[in-house]
N, C-alpha and C positions, 0 to 999 in steps of 0.2 A: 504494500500500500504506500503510494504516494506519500511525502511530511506533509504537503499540502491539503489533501485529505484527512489527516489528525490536526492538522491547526486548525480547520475550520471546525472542530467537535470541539474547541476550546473557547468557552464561551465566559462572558463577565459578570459575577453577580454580586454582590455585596465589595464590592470595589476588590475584586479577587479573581483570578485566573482558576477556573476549575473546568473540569469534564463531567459528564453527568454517566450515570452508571448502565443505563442502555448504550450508550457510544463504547465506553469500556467492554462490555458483555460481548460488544459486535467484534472489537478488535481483536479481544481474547479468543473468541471462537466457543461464547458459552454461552446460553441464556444468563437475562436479567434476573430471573428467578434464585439462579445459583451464586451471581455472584451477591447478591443480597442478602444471602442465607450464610455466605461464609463471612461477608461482614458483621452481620449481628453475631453470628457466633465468638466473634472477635472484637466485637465495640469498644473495649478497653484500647485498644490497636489505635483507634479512631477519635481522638477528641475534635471538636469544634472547631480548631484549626488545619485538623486533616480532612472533615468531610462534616456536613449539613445537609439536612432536609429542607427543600425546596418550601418557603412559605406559601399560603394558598392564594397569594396576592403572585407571587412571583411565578408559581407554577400556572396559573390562569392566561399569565402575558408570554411565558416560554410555552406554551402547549399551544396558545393562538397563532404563532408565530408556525406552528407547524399542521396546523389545522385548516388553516382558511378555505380549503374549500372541499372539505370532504368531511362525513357524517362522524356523530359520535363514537359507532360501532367499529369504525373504521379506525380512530385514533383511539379507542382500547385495544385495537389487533395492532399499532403499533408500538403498543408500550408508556401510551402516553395519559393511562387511567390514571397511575398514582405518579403522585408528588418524588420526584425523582433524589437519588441520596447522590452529591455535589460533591466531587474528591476534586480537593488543593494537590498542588506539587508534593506537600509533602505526604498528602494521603493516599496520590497517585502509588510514589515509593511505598506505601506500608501495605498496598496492597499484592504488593513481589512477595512479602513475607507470608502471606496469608493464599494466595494462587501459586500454586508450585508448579505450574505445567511448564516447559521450554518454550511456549508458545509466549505465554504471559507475563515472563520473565522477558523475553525479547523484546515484545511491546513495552512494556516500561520503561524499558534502558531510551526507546527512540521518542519516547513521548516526555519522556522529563530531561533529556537532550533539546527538545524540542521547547521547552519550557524554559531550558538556559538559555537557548537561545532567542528568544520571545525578550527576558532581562535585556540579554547582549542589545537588542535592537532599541528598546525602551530608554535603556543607557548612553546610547548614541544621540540620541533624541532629545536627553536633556543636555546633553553637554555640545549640541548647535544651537540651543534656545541658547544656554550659556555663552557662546561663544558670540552669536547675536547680539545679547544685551551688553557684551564688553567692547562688541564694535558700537553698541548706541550711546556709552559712554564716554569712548573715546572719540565721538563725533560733537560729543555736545549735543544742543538741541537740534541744529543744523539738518536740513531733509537731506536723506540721501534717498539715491535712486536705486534702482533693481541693480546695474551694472555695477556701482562701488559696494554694494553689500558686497556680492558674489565676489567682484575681486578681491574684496578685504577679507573674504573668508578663506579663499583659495589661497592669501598671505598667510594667514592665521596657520592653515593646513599645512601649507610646505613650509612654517617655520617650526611649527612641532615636529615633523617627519624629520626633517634635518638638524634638529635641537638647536637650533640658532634663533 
């Protein structure tokens, strides 16, 4: 499976990167059913930072979002009756300890890879906003235009590449 196809199963909820436990199930190669049943068997595994139950306000506007145009019956045969259990990066990991398959093991590795790298980009992101607001400093109030941004960042760029 494509990385592109596991980032889009990584969705935002409580100002937090998580997957929800149908997306999981699929990548594992298992029903929802089961891996639900070996999470509860193991709750302790899982605090509130590794994984959460979807609120009924929240699970209403994620379920609409996959609903729109097909019946109720329809979105119970896709898994989307009950309030889904929300695994964090770090809950992602605690579920390798708890799914022992090689299967499950290998998804992990590429989806919490996938999760550093998600940081990595996040990281980059603030530190152009940063690097922006040091060129609006160093301009004073003064407008600058599209071209001297970009040059004065491409400055910025190749004077950190070459530490000068």
């Amino acid at each position: 499976m494509p990385d592109v196809l596991i980032l889009n199963k990584i969705y935002m909820f409580r100002d937090q990167k998580v997957m929800v436990d149908r997306d999981l199930a699929e990548l594992y190669g298992i029903e929802t059913k089961v891996l639900k049943q070996a999470v509860r068997r193991n709750l302790k595994r899982f605090p509130p930072d590794f994984m959460f139950v979807m609120t009924p306000g929240e699970f209403k506007k994620w379920r609409s979002q996959f609903v729109t145009s097909i019946s109720d019956n329809s979105a119970d045969k896709m898994g989307l009756r009950y309030a889904p259990f929300c695994f964090t990066e770090l809950g992602v990991t605690m579920l390798s300890c708890i799914l022992k398959t090689e299967r499950a093991v290998e998804v992990n590795i590429r989806v919490v890879r996938l999760f550093a790298k998600m940081r990595e980009v996040l990281s980059s992101q603030k530190e152009l906003l940063s690097r922006i607001e040091r060129l609006e400093s160093a301009h004073g109030k003064q407008q600058l235009n599209i071209k001297q941004i970009f040059d004065a960042l491409k400055q910025l760029i190749h004077s950190e590449a070459t530490g000068s």
